[in-house]
C-alpha positions as semicolon CSV with decimal commas, in nm:
position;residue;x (nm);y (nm);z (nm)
1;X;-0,525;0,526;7,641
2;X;-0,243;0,236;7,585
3;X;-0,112;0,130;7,242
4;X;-0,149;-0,176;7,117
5;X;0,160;-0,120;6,940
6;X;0,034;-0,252;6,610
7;X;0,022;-0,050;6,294
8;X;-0,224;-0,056;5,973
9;X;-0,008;-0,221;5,791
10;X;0,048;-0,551;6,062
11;X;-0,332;-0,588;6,082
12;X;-0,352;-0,614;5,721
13;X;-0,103;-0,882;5,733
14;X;-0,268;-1,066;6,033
15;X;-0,636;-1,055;5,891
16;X;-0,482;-1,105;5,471
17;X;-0,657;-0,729;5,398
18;X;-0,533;-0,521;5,176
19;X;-0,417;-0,167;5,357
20;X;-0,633;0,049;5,161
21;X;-0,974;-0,220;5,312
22;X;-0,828;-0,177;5,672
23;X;-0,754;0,224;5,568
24;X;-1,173;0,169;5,513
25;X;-1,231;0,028;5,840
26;X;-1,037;0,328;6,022
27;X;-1,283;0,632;5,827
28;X;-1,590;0,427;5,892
29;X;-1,502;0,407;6,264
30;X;-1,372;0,762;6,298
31;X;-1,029;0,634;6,370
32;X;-0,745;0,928;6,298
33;X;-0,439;0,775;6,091
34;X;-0,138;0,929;5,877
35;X;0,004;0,628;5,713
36;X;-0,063;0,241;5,715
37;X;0,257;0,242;5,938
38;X;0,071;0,481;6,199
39;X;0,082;0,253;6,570
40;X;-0,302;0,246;6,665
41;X;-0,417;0,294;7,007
42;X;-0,515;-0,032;7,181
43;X;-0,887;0,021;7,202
44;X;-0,856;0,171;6,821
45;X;-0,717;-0,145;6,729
46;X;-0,978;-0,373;6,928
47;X;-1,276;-0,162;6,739
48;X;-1,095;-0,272;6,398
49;X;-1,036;-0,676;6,532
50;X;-1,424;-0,661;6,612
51;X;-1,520;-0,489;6,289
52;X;-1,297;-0,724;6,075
53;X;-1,469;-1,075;6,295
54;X;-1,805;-0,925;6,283
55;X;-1,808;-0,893;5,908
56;X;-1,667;-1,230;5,859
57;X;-1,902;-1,388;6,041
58;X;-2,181;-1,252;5,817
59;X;-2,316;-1,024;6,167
60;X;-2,141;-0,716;5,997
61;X;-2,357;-0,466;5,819
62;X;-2,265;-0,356;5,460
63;X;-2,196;0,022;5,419
């Protein structure tokens, strides 16, 4: 598996979450993370990107 080389803390800043909602995103998707500077895995990160456009365009479901 490549890495995406983007951490928590950058996709925050790219999508204007906080860390802790992205933080959110990584338990309900079972992804494994130590701090929001932990560099995600490239499909990792693409699981979050869809999560994060799903929800905003209303397809998401609520948890």
């Amino acid at each position: 598996m490549g890495f995406a080389d983007l951490s928590i803390a950058e996709i925050a800043l790219d999508y204007n979450l906080s860390v802790e909602e992205v933080f959110h995103l990584c338990e309900q998707l079972g992804i494994a993370y130590k701090t929001q500077e932990t560099r995600l895995a490239l499909e990792d990160v693409k699981a979050i990107i869809s999560k994060i456009l799903s929800q905003r365009s209303g397809s998401g479901t609520p948890s």
